[in-house]
Gaussian input, Z-matrix of N, CA and C with variables (Angstrom, degrees):
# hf/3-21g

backbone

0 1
 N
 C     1     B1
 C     2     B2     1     A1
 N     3     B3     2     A2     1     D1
 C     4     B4     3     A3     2     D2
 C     5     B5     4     A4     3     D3
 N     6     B6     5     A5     4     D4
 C     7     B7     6     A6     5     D5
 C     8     B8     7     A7     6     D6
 N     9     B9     8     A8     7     D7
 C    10    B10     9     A9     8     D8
 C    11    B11    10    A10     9     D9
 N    12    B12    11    A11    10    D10
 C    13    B13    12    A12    11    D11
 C    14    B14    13    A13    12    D12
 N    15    B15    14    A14    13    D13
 C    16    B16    15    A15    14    D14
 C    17    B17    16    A16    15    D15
 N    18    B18    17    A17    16    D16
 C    19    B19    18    A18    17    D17
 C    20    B20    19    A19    18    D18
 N    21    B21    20    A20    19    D19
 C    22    B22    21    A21    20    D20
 C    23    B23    22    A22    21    D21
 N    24    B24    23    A23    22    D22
 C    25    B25    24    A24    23    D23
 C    26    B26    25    A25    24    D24
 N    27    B27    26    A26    25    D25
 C    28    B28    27    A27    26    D26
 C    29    B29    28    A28    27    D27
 N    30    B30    29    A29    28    D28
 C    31    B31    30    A30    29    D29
 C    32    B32    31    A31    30    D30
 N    33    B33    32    A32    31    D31
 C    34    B34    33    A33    32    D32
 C    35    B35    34    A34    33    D33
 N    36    B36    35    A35    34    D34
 C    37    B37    36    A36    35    D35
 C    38    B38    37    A37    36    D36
 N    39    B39    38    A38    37    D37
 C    40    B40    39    A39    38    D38
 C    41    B41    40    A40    39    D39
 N    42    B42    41    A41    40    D40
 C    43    B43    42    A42    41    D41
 C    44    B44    43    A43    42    D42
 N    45    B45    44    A44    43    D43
 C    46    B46    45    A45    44    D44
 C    47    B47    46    A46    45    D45
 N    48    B48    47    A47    46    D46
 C    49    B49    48    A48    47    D47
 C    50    B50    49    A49    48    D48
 N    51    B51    50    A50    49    D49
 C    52    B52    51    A51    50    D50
 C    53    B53    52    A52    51    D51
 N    54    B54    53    A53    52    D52
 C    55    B55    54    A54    53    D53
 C    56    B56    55    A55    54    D54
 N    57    B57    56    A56    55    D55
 C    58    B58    57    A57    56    D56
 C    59    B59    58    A58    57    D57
 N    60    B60    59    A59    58    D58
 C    61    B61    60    A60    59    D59
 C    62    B62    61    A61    60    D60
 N    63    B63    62    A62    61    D61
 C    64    B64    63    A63    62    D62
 C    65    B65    64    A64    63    D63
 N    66    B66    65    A65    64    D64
 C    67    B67    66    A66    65    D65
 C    68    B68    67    A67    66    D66
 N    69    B69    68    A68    67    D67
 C    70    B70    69    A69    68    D68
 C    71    B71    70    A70    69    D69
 N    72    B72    71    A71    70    D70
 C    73    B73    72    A72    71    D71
 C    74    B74    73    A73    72    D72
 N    75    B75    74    A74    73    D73
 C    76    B76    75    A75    74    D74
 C    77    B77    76    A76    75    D75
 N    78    B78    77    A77    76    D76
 C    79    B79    78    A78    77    D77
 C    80    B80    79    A79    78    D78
 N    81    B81    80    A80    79    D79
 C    82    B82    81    A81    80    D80
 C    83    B83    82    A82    81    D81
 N    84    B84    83    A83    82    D82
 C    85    B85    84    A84    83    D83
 C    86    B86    85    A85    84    D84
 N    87    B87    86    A86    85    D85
 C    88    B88    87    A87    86    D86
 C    89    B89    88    A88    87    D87
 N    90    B90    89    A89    88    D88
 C    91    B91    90    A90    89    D89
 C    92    B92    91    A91    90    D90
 N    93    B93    92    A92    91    D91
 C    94    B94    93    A93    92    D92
 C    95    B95    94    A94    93    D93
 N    96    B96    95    A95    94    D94
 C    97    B97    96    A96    95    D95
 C    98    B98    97    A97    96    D96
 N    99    B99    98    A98    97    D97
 C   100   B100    99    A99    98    D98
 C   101   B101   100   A100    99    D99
 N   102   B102   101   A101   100   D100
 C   103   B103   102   A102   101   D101
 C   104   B104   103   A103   102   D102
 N   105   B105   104   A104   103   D103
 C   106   B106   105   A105   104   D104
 C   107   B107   106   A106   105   D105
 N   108   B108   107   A107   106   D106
 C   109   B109   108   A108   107   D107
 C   110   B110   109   A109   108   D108
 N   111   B111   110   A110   109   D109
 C   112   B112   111   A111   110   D110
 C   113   B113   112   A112   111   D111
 N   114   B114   113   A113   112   D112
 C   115   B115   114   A114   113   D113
 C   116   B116   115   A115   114   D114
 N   117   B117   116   A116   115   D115
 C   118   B118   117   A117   116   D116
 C   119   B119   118   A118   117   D117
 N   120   B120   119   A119   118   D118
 C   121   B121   120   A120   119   D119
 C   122   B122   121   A121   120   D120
 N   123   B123   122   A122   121   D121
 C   124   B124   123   A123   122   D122
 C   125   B125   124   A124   123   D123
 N   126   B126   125   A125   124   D124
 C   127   B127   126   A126   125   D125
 C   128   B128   127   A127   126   D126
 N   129   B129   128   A128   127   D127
 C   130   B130   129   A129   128   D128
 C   131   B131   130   A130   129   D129
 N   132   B132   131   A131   130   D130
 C   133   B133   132   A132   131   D131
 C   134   B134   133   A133   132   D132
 N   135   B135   134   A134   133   D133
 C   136   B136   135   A135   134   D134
 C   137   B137   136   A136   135   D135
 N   138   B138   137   A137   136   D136
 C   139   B139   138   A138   137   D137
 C   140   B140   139   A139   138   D138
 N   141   B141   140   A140   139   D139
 C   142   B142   141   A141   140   D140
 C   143   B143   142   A142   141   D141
 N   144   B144   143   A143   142   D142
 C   145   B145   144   A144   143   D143
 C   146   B146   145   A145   144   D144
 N   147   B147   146   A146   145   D145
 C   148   B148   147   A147   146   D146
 C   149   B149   148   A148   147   D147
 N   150   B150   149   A149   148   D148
 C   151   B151   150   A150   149   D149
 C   152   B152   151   A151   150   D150
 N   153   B153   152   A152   151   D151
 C   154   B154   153   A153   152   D152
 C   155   B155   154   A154   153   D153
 N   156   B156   155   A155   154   D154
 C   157   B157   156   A156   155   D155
 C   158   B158   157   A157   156   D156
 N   159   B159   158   A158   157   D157
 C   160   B160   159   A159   158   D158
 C   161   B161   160   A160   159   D159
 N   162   B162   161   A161   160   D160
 C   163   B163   162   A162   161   D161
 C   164   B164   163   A163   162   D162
 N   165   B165   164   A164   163   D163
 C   166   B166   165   A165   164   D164
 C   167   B167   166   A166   165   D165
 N   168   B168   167   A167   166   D166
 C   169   B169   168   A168   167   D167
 C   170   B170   169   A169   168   D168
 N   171   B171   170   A170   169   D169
 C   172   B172   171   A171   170   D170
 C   173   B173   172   A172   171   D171
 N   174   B174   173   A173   172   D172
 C   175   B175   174   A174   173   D173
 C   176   B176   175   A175   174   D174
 N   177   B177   176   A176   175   D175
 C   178   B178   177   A177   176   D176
 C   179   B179   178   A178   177   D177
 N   180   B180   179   A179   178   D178
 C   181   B181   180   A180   179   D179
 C   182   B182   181   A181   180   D180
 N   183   B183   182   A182   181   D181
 C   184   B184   183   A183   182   D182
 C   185   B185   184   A184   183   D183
 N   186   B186   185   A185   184   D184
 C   187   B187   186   A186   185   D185
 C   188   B188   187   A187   186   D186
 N   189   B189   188   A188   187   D187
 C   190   B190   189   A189   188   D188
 C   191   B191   190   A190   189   D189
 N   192   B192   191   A191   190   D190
 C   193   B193   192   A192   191   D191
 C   194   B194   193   A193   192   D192
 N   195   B195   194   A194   193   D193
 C   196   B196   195   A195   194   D194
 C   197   B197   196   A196   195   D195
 N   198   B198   197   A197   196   D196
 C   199   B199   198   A198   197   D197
 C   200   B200   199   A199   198   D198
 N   201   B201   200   A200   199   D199
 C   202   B202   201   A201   200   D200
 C   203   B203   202   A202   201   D201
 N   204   B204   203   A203   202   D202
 C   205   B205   204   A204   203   D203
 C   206   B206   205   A205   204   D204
 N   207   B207   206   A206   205   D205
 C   208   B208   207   A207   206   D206
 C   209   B209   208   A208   207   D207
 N   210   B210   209   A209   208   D208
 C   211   B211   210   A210   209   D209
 C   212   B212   211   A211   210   D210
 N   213   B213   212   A212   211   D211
 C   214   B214   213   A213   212   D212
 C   215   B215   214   A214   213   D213
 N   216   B216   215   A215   214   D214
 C   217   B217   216   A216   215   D215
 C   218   B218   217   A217   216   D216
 N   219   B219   218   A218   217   D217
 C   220   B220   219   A219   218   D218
 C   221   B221   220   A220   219   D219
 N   222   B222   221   A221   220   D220
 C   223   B223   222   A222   221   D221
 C   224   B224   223   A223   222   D222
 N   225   B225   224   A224   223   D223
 C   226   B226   225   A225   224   D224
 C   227   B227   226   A226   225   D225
 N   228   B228   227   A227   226   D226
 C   229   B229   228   A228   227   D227
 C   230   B230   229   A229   228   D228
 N   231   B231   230   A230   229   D229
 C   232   B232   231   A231   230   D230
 C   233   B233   232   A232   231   D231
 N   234   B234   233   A233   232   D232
 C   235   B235   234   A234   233   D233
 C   236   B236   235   A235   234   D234
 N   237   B237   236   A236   235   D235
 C   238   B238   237   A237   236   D236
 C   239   B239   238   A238   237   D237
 N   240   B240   239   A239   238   D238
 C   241   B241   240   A240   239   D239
 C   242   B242   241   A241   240   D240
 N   243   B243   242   A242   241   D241
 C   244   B244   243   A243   242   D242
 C   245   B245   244   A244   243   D243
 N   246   B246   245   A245   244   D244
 C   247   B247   246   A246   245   D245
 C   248   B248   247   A247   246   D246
 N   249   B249   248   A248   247   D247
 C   250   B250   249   A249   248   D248
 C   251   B251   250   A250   249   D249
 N   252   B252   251   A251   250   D250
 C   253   B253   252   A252   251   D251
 C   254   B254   253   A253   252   D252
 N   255   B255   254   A254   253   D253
 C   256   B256   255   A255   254   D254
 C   257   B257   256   A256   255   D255
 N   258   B258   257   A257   256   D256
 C   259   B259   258   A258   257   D257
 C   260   B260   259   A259   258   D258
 N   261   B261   260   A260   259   D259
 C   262   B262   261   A261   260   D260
 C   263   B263   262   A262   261   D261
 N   264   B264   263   A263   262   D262
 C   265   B265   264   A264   263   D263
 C   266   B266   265   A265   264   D264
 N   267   B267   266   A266   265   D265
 C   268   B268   267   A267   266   D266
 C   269   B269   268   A268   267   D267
 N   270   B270   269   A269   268   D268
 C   271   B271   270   A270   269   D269
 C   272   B272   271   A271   270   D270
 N   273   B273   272   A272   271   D271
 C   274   B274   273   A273   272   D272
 C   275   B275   274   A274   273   D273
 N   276   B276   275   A275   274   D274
 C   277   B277   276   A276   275   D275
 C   278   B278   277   A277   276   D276
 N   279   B279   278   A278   277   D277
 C   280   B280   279   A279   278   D278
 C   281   B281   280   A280   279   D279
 N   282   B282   281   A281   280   D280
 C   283   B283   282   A282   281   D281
 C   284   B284   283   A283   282   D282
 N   285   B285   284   A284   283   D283
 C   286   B286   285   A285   284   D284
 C   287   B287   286   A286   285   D285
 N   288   B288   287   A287   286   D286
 C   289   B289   288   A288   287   D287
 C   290   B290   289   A289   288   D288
 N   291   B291   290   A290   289   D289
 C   292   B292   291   A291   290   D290
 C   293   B293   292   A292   291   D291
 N   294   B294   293   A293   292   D292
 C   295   B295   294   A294   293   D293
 C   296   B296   295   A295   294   D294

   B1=1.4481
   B2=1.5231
   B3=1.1156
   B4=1.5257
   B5=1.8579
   B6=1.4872
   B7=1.4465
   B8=1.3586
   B9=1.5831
   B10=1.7368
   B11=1.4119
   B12=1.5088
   B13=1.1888
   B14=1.2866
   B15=1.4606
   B16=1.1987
   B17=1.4807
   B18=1.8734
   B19=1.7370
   B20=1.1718
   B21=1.4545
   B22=1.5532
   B23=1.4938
   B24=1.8406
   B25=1.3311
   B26=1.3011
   B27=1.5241
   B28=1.6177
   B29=1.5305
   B30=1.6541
   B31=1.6682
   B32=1.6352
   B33=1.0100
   B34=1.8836
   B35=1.1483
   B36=1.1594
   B37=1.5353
   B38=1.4909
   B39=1.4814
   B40=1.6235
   B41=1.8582
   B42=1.3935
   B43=1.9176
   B44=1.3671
   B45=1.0889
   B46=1.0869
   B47=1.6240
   B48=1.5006
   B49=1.6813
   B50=1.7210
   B51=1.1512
   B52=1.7342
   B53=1.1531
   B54=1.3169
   B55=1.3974
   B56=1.7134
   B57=1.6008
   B58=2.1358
   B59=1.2411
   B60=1.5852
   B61=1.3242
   B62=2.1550
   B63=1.0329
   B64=1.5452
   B65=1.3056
   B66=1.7609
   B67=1.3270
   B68=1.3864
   B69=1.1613
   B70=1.7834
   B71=1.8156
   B72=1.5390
   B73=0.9784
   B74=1.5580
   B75=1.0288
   B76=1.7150
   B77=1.8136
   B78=1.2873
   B79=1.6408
   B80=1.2597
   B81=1.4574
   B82=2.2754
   B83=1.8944
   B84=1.4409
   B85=1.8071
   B86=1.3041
   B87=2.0139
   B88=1.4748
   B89=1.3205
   B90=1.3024
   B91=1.4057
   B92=1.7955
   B93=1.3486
   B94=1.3570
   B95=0.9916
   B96=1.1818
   B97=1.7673
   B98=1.6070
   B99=1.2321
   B100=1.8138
   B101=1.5449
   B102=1.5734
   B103=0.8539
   B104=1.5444
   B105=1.3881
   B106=1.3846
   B107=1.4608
   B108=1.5063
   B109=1.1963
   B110=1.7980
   B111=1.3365
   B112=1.8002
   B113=1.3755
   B114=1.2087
   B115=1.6969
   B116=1.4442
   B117=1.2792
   B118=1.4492
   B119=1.4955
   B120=1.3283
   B121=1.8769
   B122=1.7687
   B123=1.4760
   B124=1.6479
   B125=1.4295
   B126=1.5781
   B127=0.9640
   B128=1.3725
   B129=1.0725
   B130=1.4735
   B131=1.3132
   B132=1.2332
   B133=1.2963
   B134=1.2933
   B135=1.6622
   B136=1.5219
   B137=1.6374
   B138=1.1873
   B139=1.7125
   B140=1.6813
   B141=1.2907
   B142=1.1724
   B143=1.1487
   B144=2.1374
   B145=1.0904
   B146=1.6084
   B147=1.2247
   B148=1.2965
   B149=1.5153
   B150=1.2425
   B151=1.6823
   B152=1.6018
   B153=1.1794
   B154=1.7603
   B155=1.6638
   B156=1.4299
   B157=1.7366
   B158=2.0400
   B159=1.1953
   B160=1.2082
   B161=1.3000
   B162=1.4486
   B163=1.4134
   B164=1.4242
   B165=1.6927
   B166=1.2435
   B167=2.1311
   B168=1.4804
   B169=1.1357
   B170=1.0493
   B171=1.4976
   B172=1.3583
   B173=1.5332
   B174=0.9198
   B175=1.3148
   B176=1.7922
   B177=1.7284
   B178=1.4249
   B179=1.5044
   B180=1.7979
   B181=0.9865
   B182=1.7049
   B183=1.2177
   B184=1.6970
   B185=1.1566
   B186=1.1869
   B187=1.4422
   B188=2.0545
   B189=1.1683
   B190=1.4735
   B191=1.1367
   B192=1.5123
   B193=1.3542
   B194=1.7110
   B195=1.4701
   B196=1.2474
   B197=1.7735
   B198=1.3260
   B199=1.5867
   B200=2.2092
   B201=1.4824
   B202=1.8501
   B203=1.5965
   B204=1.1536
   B205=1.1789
   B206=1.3858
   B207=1.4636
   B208=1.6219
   B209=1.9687
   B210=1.0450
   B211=1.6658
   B212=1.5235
   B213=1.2676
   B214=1.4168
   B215=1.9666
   B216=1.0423
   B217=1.2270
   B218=1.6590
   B219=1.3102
   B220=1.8752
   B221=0.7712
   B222=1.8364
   B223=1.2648
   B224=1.3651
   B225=1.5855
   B226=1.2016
   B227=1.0389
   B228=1.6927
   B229=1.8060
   B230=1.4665
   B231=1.5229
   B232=1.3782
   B233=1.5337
   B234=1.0530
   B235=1.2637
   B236=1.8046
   B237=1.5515
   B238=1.4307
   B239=1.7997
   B240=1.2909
   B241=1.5037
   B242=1.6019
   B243=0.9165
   B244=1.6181
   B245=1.4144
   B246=1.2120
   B247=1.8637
   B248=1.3164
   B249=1.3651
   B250=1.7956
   B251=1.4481
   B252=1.7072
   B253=1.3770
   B254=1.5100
   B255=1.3689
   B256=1.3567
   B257=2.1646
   B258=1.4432
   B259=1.6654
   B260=1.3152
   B261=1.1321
   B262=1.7408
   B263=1.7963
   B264=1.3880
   B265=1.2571
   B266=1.8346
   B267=1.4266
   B268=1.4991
   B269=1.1006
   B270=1.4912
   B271=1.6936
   B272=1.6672
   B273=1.4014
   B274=1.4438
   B275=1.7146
   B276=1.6315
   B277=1.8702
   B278=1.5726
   B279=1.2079
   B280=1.3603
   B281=1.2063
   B282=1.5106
   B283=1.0431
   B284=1.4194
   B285=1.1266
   B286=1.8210
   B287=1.9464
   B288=0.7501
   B289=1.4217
   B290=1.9604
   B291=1.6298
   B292=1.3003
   B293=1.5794
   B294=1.1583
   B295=1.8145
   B296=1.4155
   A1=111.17
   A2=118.35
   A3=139.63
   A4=97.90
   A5=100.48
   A6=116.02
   A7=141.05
   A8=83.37
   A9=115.39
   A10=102.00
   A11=128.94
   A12=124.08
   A13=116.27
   A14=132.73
   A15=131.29
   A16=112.70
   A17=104.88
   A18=102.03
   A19=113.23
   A20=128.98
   A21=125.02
   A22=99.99
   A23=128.08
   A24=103.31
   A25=136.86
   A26=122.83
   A27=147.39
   A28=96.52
   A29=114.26
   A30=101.22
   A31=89.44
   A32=131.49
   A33=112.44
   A34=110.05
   A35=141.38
   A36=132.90
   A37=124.68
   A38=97.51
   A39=110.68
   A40=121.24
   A41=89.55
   A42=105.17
   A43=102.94
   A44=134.48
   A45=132.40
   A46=123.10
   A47=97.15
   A48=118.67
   A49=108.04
   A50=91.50
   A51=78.14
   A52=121.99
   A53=136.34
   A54=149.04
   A55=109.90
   A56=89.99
   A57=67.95
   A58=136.35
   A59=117.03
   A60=139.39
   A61=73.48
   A62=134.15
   A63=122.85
   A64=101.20
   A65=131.86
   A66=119.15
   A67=96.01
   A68=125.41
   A69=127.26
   A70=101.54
   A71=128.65
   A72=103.80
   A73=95.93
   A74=116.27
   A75=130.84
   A76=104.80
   A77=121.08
   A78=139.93
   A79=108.12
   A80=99.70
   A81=94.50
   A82=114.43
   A83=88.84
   A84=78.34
   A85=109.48
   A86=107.80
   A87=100.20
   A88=131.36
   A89=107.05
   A90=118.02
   A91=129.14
   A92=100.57
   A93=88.82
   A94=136.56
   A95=124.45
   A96=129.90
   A97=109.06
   A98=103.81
   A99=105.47
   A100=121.15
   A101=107.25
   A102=117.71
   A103=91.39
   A104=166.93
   A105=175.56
   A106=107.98
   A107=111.12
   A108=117.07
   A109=100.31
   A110=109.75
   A111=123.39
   A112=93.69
   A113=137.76
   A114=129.41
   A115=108.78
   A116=121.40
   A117=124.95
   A118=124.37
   A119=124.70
   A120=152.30
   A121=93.01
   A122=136.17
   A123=103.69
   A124=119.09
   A125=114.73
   A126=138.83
   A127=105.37
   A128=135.34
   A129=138.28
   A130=118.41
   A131=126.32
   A132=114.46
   A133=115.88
   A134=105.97
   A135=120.42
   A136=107.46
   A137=120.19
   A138=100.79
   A139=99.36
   A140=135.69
   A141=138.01
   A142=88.42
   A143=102.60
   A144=132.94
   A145=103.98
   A146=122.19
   A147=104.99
   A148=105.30
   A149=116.30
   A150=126.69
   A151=103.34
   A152=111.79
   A153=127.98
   A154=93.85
   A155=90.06
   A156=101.15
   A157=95.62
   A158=107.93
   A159=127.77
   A160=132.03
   A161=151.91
   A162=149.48
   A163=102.10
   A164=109.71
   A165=104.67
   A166=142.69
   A167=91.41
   A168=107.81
   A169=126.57
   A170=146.38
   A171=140.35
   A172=88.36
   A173=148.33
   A174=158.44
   A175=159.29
   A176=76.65
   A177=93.27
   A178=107.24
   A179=131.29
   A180=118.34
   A181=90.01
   A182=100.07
   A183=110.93
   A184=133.90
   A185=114.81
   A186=91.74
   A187=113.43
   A188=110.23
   A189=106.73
   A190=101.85
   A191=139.28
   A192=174.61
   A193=108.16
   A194=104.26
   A195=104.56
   A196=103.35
   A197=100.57
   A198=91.13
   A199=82.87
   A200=93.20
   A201=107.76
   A202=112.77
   A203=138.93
   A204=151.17
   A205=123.00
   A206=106.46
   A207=103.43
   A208=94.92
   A209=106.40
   A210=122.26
   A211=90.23
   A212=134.53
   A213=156.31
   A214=84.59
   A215=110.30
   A216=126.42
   A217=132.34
   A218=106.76
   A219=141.41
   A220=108.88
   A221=155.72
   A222=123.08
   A223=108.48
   A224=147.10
   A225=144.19
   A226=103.56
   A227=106.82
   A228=111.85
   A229=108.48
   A230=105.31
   A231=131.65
   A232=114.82
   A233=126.75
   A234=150.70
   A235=120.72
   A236=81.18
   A237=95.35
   A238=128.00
   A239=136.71
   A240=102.73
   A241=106.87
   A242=114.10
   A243=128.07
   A244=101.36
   A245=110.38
   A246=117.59
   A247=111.81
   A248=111.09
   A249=97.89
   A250=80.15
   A251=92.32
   A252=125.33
   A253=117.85
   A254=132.49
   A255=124.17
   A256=90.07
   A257=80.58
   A258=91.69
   A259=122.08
   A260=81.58
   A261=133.75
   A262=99.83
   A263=136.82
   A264=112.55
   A265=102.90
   A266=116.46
   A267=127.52
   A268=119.79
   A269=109.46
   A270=119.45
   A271=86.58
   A272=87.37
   A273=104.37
   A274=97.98
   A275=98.46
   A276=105.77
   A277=123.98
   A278=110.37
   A279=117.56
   A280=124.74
   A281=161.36
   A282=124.68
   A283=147.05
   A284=129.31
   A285=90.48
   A286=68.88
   A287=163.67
   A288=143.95
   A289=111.22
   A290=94.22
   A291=81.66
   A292=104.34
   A293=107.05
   A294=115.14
   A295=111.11
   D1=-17.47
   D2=-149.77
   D3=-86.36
   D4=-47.35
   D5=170.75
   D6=-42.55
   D7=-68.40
   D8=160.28
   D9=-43.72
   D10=-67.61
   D11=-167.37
   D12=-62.92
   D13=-24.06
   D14=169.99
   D15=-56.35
   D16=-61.02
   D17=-172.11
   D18=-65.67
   D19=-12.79
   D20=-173.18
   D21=-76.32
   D22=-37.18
   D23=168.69
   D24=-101.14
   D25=8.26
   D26=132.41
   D27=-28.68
   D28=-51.62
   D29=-154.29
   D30=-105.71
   D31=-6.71
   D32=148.72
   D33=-81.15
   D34=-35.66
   D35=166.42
   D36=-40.06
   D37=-69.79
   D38=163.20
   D39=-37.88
   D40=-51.73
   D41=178.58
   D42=-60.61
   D43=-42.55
   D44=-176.95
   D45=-50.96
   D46=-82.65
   D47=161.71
   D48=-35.23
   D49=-51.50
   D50=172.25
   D51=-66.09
   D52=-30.39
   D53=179.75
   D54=-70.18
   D55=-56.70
   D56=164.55
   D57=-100.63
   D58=36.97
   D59=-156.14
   D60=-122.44
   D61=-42.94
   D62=-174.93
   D63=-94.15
   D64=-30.63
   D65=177.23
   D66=-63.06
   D67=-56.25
   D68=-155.28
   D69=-61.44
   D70=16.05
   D71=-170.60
   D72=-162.36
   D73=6.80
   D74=168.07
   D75=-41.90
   D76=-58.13
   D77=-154.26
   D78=-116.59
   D79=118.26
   D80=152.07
   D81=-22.52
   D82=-39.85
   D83=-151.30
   D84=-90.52
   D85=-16.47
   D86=163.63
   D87=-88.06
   D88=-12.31
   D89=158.96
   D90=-56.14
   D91=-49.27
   D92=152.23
   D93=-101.33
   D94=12.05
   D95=139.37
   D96=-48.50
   D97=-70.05
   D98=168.92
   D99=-22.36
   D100=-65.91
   D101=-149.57
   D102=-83.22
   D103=-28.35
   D104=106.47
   D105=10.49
   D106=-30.61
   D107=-150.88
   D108=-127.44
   D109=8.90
   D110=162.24
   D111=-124.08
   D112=-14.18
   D113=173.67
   D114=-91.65
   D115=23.34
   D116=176.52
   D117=67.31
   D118=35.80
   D119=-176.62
   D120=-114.39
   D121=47.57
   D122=172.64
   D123=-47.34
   D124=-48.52
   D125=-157.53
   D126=-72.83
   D127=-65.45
   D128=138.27
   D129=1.45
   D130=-75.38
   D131=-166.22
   D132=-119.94
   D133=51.71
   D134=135.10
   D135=-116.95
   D136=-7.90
   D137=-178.07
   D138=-138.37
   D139=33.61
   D140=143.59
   D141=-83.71
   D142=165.32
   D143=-171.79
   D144=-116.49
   D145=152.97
   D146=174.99
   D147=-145.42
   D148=154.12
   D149=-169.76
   D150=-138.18
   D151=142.69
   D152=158.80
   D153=-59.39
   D154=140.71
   D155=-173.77
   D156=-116.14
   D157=-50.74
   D158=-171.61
   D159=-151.50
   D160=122.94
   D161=-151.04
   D162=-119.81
   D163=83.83
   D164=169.28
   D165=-59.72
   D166=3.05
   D167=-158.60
   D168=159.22
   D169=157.22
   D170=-139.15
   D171=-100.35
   D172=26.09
   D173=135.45
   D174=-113.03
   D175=-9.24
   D176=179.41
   D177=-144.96
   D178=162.33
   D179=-174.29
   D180=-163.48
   D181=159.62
   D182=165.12
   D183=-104.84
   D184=97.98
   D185=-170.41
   D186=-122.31
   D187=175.69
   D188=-157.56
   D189=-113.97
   D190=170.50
   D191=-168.32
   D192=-114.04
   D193=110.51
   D194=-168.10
   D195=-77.19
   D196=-15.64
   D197=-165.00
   D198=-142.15
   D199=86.10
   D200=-178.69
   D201=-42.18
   D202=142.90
   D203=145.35
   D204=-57.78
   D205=145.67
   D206=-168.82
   D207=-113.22
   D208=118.72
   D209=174.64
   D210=-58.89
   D211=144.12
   D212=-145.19
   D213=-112.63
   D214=-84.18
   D215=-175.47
   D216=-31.54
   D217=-58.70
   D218=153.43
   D219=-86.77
   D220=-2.38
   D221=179.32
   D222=55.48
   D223=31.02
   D224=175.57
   D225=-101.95
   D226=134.24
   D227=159.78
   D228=-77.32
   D229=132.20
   D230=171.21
   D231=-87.46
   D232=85.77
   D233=-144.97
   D234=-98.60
   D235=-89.33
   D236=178.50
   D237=-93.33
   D238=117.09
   D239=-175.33
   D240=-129.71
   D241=172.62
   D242=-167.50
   D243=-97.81
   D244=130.09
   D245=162.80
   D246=-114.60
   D247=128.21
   D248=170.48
   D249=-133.21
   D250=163.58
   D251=-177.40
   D252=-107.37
   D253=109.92
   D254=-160.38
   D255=-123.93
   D256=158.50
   D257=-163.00
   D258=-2.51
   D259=90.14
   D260=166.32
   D261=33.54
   D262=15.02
   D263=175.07
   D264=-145.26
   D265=-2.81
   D266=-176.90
   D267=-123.36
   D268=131.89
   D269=-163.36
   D270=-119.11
   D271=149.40
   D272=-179.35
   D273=-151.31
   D274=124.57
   D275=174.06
   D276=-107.80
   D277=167.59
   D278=-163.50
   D279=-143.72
   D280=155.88
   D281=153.97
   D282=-91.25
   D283=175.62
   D284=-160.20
   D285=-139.40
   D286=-34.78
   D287=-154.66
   D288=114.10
   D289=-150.79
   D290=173.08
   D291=-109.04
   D292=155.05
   D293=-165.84
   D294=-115.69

């Protein structure tokens, strides 16, 4: 019985992580919320605004930060970032510079 009870919470654990590993990546805009917010921005990327800047392609687009992030390190504004869309339902962002 001891077993069972182990894999049953291995496999809510697992279910889980997987679950916000597809929420965190459903949307352009939660994707780079995600991604702002594992690059050390919490604060950032729940109360910046964000807009499509440009649609490079039926898969990818740029879009901007209404209110830019300051890189800790460089003093660089974090500006512009890249979204692409990989099999067909997950966005993943990046930064691309200024565009």
């Amino acid at each position: 019985m001891k077993k069972r009870d182990l894999n049953f919470k291995l496999g809510v654990v697992l279910g889980t992580i997987i679950g916000l590993f597809v929420i965190c990546h459903l949307s352009p805009q939660i994707a780079l919320r995600t991604h702002l917010f594992f690059s050390g921005h919490p604060v950032s990327s729940v109360t910046t605004g964000i807009r499509l800047v440009e649609k490079v392609d039926a898969n990818t687009g740029i879009y901007q930060l209404q209110e830019p992030v300051i890189e800790r390190a460089t003093q660089a504004s974090l500006e512009h970032f890249e979204v692409k869309r990989y099999s067909g339902i997950f966005y993943f962002a990046e930064y691309v510079g200024e565009a």
